[in-house]
Backbone as XML, in Angstrom:
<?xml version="1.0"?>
<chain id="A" units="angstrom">
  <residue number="1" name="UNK">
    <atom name="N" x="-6.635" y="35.259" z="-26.476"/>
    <atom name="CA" x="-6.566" y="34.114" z="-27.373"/>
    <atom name="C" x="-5.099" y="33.682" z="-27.459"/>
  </residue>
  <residue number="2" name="UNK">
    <atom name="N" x="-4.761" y="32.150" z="-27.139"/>
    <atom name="CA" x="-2.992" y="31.652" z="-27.558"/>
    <atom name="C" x="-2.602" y="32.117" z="-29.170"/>
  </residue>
  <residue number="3" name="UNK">
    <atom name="N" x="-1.168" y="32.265" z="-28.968"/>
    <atom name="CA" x="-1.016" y="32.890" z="-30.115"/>
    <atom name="C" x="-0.035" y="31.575" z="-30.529"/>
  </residue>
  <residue number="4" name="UNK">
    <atom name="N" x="0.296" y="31.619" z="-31.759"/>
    <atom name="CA" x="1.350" y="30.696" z="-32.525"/>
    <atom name="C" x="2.667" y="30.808" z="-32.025"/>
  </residue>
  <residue number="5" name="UNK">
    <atom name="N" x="3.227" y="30.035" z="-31.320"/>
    <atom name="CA" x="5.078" y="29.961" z="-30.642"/>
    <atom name="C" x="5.720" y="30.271" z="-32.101"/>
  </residue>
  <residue number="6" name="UNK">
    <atom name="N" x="5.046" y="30.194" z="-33.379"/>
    <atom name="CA" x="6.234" y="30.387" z="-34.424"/>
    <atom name="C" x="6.261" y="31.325" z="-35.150"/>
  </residue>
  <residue number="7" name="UNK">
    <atom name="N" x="4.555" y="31.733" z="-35.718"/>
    <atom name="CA" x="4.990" y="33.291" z="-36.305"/>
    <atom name="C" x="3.512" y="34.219" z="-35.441"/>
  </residue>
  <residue number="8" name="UNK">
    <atom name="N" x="3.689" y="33.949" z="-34.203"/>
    <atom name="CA" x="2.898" y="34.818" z="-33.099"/>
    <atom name="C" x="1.291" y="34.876" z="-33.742"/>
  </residue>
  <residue number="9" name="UNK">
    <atom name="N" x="0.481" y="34.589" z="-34.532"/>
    <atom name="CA" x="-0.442" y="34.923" z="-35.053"/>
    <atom name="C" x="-1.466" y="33.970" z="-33.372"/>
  </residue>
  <residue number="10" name="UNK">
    <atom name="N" x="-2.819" y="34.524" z="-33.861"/>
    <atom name="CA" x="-3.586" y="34.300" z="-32.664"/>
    <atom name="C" x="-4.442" y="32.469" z="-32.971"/>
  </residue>
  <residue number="11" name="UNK">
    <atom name="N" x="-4.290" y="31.798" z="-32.328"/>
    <atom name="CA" x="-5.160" y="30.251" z="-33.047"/>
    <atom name="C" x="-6.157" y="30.184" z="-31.843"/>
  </residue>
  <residue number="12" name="UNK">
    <atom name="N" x="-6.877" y="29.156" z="-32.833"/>
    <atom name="CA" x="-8.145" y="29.013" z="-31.920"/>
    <atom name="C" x="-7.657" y="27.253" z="-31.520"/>
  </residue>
  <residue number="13" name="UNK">
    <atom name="N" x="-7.627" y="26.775" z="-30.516"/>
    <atom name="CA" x="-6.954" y="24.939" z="-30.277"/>
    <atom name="C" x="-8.724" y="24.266" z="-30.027"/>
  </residue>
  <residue number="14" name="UNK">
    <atom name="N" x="-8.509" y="23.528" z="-30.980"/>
    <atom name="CA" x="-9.919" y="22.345" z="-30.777"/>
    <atom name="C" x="-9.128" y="20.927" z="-30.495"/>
  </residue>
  <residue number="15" name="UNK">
    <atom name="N" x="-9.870" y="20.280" z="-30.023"/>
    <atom name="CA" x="-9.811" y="18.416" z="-29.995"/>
    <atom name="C" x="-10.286" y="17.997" z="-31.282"/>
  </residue>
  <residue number="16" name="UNK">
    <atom name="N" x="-10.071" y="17.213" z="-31.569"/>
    <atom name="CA" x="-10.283" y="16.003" z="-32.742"/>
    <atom name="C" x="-11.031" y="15.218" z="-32.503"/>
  </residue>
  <residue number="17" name="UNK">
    <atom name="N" x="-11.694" y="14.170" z="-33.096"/>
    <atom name="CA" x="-12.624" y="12.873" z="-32.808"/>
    <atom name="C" x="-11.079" y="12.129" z="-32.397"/>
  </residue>
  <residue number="18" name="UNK">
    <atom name="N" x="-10.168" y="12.535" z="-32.699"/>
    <atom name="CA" x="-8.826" y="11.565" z="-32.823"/>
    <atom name="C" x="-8.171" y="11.475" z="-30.901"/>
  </residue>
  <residue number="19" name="UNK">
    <atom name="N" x="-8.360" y="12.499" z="-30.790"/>
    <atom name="CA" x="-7.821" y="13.028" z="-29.193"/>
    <atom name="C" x="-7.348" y="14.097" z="-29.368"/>
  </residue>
  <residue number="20" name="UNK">
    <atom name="N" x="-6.332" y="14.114" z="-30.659"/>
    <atom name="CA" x="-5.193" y="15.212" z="-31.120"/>
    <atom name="C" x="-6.077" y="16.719" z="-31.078"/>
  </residue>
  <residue number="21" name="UNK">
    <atom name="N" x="-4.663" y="17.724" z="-30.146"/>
    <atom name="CA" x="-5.523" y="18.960" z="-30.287"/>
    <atom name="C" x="-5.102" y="19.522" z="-31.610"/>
  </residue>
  <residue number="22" name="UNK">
    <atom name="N" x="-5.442" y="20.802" z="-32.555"/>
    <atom name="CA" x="-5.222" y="20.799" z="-33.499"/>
    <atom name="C" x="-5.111" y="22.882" z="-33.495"/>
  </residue>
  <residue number="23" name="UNK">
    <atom name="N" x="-4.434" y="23.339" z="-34.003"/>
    <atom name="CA" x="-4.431" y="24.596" z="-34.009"/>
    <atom name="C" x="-5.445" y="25.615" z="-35.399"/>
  </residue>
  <residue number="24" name="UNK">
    <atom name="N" x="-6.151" y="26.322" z="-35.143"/>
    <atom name="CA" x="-6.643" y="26.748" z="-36.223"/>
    <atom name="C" x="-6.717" y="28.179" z="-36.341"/>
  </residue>
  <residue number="25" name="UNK">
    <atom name="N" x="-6.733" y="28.510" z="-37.747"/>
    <atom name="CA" x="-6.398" y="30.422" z="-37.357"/>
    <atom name="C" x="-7.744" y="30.346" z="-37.501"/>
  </residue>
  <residue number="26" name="UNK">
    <atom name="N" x="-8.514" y="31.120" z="-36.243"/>
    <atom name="CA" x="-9.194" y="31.983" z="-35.458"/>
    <atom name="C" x="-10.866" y="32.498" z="-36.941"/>
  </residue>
  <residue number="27" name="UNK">
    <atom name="N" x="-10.260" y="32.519" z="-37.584"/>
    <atom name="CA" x="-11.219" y="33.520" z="-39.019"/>
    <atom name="C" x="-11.998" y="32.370" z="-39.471"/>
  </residue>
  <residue number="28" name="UNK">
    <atom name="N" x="-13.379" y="32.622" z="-39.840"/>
    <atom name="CA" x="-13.987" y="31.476" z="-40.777"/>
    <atom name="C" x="-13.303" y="31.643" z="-42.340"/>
  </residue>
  <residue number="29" name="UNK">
    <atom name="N" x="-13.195" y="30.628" z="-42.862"/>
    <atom name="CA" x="-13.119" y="30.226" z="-44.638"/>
    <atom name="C" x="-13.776" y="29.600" z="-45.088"/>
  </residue>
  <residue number="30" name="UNK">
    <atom name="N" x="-14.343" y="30.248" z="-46.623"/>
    <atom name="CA" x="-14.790" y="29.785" z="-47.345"/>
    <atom name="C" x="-14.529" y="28.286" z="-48.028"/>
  </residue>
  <residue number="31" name="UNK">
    <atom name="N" x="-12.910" y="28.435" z="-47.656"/>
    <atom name="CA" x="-12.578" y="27.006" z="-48.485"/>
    <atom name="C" x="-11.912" y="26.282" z="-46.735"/>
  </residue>
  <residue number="32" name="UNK">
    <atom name="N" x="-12.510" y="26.296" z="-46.202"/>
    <atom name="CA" x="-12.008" y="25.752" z="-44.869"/>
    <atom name="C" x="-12.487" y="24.098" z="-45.106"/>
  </residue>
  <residue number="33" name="UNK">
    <atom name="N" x="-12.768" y="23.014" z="-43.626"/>
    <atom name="CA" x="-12.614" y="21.608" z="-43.983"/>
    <atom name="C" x="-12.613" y="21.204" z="-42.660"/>
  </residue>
  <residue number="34" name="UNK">
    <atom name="N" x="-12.717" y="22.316" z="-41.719"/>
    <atom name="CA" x="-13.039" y="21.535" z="-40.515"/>
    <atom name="C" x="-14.243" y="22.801" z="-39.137"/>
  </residue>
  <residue number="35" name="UNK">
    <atom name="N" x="-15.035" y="21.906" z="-39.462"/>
    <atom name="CA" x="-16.357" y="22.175" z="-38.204"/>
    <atom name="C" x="-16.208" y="22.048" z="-36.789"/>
  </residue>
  <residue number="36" name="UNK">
    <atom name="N" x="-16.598" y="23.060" z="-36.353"/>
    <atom name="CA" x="-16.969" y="23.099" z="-35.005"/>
    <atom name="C" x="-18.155" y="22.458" z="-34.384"/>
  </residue>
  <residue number="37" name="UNK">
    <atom name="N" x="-17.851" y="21.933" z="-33.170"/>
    <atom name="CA" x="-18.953" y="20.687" z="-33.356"/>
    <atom name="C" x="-20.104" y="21.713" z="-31.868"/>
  </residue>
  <residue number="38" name="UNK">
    <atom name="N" x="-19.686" y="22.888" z="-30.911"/>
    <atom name="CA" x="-20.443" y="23.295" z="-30.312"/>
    <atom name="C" x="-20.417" y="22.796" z="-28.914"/>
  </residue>
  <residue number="39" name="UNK">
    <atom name="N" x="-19.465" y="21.829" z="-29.094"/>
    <atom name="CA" x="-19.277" y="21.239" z="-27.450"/>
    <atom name="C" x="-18.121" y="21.458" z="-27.048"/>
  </residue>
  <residue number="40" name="UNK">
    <atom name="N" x="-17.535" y="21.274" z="-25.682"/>
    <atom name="CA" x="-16.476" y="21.094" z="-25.023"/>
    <atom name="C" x="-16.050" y="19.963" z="-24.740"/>
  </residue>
  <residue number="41" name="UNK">
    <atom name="N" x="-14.953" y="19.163" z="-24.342"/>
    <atom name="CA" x="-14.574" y="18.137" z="-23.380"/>
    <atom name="C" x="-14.361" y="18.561" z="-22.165"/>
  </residue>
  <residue number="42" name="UNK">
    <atom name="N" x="-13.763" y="17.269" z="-21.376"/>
    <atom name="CA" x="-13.833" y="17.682" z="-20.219"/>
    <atom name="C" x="-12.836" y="18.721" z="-19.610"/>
  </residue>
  <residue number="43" name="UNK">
    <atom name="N" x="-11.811" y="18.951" z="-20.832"/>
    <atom name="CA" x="-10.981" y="19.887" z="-20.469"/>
    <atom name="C" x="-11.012" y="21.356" z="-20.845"/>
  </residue>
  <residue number="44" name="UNK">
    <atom name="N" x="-12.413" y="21.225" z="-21.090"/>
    <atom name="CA" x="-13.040" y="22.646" z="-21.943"/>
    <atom name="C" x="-12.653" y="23.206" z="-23.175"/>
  </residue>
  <residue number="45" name="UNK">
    <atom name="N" x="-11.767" y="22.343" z="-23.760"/>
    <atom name="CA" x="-11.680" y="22.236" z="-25.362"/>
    <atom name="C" x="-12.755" y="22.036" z="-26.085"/>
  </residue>
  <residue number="46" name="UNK">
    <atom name="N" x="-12.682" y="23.058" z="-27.305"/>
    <atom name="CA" x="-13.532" y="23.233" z="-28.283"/>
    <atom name="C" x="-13.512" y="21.827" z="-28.876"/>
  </residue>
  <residue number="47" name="UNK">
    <atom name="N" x="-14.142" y="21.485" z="-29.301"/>
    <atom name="CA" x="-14.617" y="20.236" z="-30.105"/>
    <atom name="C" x="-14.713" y="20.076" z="-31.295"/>
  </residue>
  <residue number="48" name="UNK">
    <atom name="N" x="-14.005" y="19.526" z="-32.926"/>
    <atom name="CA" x="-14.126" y="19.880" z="-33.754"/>
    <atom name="C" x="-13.820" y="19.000" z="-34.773"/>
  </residue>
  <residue number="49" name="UNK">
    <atom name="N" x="-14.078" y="18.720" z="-36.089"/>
    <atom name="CA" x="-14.241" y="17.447" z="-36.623"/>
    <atom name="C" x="-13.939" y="17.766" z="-38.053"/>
  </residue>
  <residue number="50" name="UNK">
    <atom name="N" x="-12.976" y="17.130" z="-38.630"/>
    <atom name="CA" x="-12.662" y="17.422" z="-40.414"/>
    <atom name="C" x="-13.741" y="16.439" z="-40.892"/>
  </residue>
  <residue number="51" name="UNK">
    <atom name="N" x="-14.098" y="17.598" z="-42.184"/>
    <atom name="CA" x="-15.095" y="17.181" z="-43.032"/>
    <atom name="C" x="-14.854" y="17.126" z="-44.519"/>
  </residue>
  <residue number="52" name="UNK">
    <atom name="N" x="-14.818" y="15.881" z="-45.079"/>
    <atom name="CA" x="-14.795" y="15.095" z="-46.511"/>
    <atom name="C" x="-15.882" y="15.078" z="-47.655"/>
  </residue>
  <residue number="53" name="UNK">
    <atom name="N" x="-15.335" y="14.966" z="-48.343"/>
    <atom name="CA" x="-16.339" y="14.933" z="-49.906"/>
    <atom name="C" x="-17.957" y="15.528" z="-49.775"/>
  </residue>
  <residue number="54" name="UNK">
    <atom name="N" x="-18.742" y="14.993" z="-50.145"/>
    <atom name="CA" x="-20.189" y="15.383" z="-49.961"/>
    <atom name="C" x="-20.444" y="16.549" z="-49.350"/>
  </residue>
  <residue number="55" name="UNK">
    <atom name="N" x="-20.026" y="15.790" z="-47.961"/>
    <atom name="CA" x="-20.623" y="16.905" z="-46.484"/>
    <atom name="C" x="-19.656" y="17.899" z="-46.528"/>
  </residue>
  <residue number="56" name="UNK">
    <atom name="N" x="-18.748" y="18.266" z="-47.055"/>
    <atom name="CA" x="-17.629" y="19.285" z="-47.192"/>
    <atom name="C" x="-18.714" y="19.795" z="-48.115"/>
  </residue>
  <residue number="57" name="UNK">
    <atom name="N" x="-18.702" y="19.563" z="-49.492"/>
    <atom name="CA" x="-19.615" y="20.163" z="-50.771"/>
    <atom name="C" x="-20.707" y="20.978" z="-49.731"/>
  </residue>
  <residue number="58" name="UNK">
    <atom name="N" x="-21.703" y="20.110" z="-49.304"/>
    <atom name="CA" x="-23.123" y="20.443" z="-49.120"/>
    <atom name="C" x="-22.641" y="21.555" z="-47.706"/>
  </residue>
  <residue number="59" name="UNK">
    <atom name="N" x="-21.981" y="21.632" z="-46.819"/>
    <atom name="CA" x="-21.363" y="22.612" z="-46.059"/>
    <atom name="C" x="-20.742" y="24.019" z="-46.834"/>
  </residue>
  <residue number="60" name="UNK">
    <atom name="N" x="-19.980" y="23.749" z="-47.025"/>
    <atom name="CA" x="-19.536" y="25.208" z="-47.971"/>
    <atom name="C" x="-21.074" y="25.541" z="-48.925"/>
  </residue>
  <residue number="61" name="UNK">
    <atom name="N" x="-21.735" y="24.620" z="-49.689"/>
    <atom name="CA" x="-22.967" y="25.276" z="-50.113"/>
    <atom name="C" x="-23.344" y="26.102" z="-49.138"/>
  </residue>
  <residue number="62" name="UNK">
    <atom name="N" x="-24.003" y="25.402" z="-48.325"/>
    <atom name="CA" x="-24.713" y="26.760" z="-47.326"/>
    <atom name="C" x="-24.095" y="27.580" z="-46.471"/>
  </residue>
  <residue number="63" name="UNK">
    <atom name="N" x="-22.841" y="27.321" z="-46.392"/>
    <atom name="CA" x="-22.215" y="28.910" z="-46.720"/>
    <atom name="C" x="-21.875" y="28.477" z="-44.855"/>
  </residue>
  <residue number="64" name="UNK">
    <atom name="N" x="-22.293" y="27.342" z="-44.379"/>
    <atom name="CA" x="-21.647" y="27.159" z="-42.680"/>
    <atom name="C" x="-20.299" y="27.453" z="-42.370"/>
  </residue>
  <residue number="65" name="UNK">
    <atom name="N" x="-20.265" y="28.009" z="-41.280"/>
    <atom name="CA" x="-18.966" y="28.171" z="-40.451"/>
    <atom name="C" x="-17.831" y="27.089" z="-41.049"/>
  </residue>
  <residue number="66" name="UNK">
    <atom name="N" x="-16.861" y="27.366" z="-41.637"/>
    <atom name="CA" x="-15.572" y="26.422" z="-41.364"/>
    <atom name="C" x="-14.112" y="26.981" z="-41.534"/>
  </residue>
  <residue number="67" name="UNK">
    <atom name="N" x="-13.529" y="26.234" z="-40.927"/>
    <atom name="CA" x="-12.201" y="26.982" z="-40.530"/>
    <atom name="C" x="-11.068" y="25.876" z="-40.698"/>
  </residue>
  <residue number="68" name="UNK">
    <atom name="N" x="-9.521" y="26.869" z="-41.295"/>
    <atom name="CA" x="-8.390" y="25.544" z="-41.526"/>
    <atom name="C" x="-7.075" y="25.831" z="-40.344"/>
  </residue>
  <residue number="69" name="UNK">
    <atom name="N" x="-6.915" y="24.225" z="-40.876"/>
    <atom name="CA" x="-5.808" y="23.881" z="-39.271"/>
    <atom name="C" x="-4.556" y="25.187" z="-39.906"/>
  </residue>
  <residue number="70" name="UNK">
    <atom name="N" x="-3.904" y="26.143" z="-38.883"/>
    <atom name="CA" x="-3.134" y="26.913" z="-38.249"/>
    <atom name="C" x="-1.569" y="26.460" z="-39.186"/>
  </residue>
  <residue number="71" name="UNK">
    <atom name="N" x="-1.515" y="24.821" z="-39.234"/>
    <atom name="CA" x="-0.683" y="24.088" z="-39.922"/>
    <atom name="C" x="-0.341" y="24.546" z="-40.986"/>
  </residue>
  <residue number="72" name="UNK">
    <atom name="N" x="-1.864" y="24.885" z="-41.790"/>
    <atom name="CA" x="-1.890" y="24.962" z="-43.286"/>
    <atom name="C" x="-1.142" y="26.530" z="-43.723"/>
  </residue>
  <residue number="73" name="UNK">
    <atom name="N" x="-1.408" y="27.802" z="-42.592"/>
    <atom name="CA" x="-1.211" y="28.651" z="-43.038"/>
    <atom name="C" x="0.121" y="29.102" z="-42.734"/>
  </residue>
  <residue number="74" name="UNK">
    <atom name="N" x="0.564" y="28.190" z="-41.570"/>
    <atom name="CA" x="1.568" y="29.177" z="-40.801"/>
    <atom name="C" x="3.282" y="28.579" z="-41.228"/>
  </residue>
  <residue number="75" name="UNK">
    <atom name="N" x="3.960" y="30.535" z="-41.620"/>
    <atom name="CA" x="5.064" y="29.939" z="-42.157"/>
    <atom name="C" x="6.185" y="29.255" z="-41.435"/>
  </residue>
  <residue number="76" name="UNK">
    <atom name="N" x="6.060" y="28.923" z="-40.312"/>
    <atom name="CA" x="6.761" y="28.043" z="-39.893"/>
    <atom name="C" x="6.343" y="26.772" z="-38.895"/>
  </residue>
  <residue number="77" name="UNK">
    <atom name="N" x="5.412" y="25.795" z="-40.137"/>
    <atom name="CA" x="4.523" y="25.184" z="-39.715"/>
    <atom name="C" x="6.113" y="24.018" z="-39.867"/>
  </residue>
  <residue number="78" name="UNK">
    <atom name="N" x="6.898" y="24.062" z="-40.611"/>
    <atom name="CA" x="7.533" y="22.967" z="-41.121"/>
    <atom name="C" x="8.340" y="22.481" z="-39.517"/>
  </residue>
  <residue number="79" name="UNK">
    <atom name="N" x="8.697" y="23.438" z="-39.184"/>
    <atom name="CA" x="9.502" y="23.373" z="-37.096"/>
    <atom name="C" x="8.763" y="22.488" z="-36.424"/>
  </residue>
  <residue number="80" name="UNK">
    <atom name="N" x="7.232" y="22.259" z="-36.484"/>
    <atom name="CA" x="6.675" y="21.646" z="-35.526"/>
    <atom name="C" x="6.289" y="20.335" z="-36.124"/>
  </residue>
  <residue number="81" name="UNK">
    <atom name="N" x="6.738" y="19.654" z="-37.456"/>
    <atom name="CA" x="6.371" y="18.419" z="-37.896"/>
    <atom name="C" x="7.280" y="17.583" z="-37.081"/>
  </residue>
  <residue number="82" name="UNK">
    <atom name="N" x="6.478" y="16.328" z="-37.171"/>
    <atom name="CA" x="7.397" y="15.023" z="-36.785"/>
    <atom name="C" x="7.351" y="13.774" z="-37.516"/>
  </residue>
  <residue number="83" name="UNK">
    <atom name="N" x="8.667" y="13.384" z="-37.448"/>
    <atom name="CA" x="8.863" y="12.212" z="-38.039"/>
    <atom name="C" x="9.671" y="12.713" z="-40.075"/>
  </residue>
</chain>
Protein backbone atom coordinates (compact mmCIF):
# COMPACT_ATOMS: atom_id res chain seq x y z
CA UNK A 1 0.00 0.00 0.00
CA UNK A 2 1.62 3.93 -0.89
CA UNK A 3 2.45 5.41 2.13
CA UNK A 4 2.20 9.34 2.97
CA UNK A 5 5.65 11.36 1.57
CA UNK A 6 4.93 13.38 4.92
CA UNK A 7 4.31 11.46 8.00
CA UNK A 8 4.87 7.81 6.17
CA UNK A 9 1.42 6.48 7.29
CA UNK A 10 -0.13 3.94 4.62
CA UNK A 11 -3.26 5.80 2.21
CA UNK A 12 -5.55 4.29 0.17
CA UNK A 13 -5.59 7.04 -3.45
CA UNK A 14 -9.21 7.12 -5.07
CA UNK A 15 -10.44 9.47 -8.08
CA UNK A 16 -13.13 11.91 -7.50
CA UNK A 17 -16.30 12.56 -9.70
CA UNK A 18 -13.94 15.79 -9.98
CA UNK A 19 -10.82 13.94 -11.76
CA UNK A 20 -8.78 14.93 -8.56
CA UNK A 21 -7.04 11.90 -6.94
CA UNK A 22 -7.55 12.21 -3.27
CA UNK A 23 -5.56 10.40 -0.43
CA UNK A 24 -7.40 8.52 2.31
CA UNK A 25 -6.18 6.71 5.49
CA UNK A 26 -6.77 3.14 4.60
CA UNK A 27 -9.36 2.35 8.03
CA UNK A 28 -13.20 2.71 7.76
CA UNK A 29 -14.89 5.68 10.10
CA UNK A 30 -17.65 6.06 11.70
CA UNK A 31 -17.68 9.75 11.17
CA UNK A 32 -16.06 9.43 7.67
CA UNK A 33 -17.87 11.43 4.35
CA UNK A 34 -16.58 9.77 1.56
CA UNK A 35 -17.77 6.32 -0.29
CA UNK A 36 -16.33 3.99 -2.29
CA UNK A 37 -18.10 3.67 -5.33
CA UNK A 38 -16.70 -0.26 -6.28
CA UNK A 39 -15.32 0.64 -9.61
CA UNK A 40 -12.07 1.47 -11.20
CA UNK A 41 -11.09 3.93 -14.04
CA UNK A 42 -9.21 3.37 -16.67
CA UNK A 43 -6.19 3.79 -14.73
CA UNK A 44 -7.30 1.30 -12.16
CA UNK A 45 -8.05 3.84 -9.58
CA UNK A 46 -10.44 3.25 -6.95
CA UNK A 47 -13.41 5.31 -7.53
CA UNK A 48 -14.92 7.37 -4.86
CA UNK A 49 -17.40 10.11 -4.14
CA UNK A 50 -18.00 12.69 -1.01
CA UNK A 51 -21.21 12.42 0.54
CA UNK A 52 -23.52 15.44 2.00
CA UNK A 53 -26.39 16.00 4.32
CA UNK A 54 -29.19 13.32 4.11
CA UNK A 55 -27.23 10.60 2.30
CA UNK A 56 -24.24 11.18 4.72
CA UNK A 57 -27.10 10.85 7.77
CA UNK A 58 -28.90 7.80 6.18
CA UNK A 59 -25.16 6.18 5.38
CA UNK A 60 -23.56 6.40 8.72
CA UNK A 61 -27.19 5.11 9.95
CA UNK A 62 -26.58 1.88 8.47
CA UNK A 63 -23.45 1.76 9.66
CA UNK A 64 -21.84 1.59 5.53
CA UNK A 65 -18.29 1.66 4.79
CA UNK A 66 -16.85 5.31 4.88
CA UNK A 67 -13.62 6.69 5.04
CA UNK A 68 -11.77 10.43 5.45
CA UNK A 69 -9.42 12.20 3.03
CA UNK A 70 -5.59 11.44 4.47
CA UNK A 71 -5.70 15.53 4.36
CA UNK A 72 -7.85 15.60 7.34
CA UNK A 73 -5.63 13.48 9.51
CA UNK A 74 -2.21 13.93 8.48
CA UNK A 75 0.17 16.17 10.48
CA UNK A 76 1.74 17.54 7.79
CA UNK A 77 -1.12 17.96 5.58
CA UNK A 78 -0.41 21.89 5.72
CA UNK A 79 3.19 21.17 3.12
CA UNK A 80 1.02 19.90 0.45
CA UNK A 81 -1.72 22.84 0.26
CA UNK A 82 -1.85 25.26 -2.56
CA UNK A 83 -2.51 28.56 -3.12
Amino acid sequence: MPKCRSCDAEVLWVQLPSGKKCPLDPEQRPDGNIKLDGCQDSDGQQEAHIVHGYDLALLREEKCALYVSHFATCPGAGEWRRG
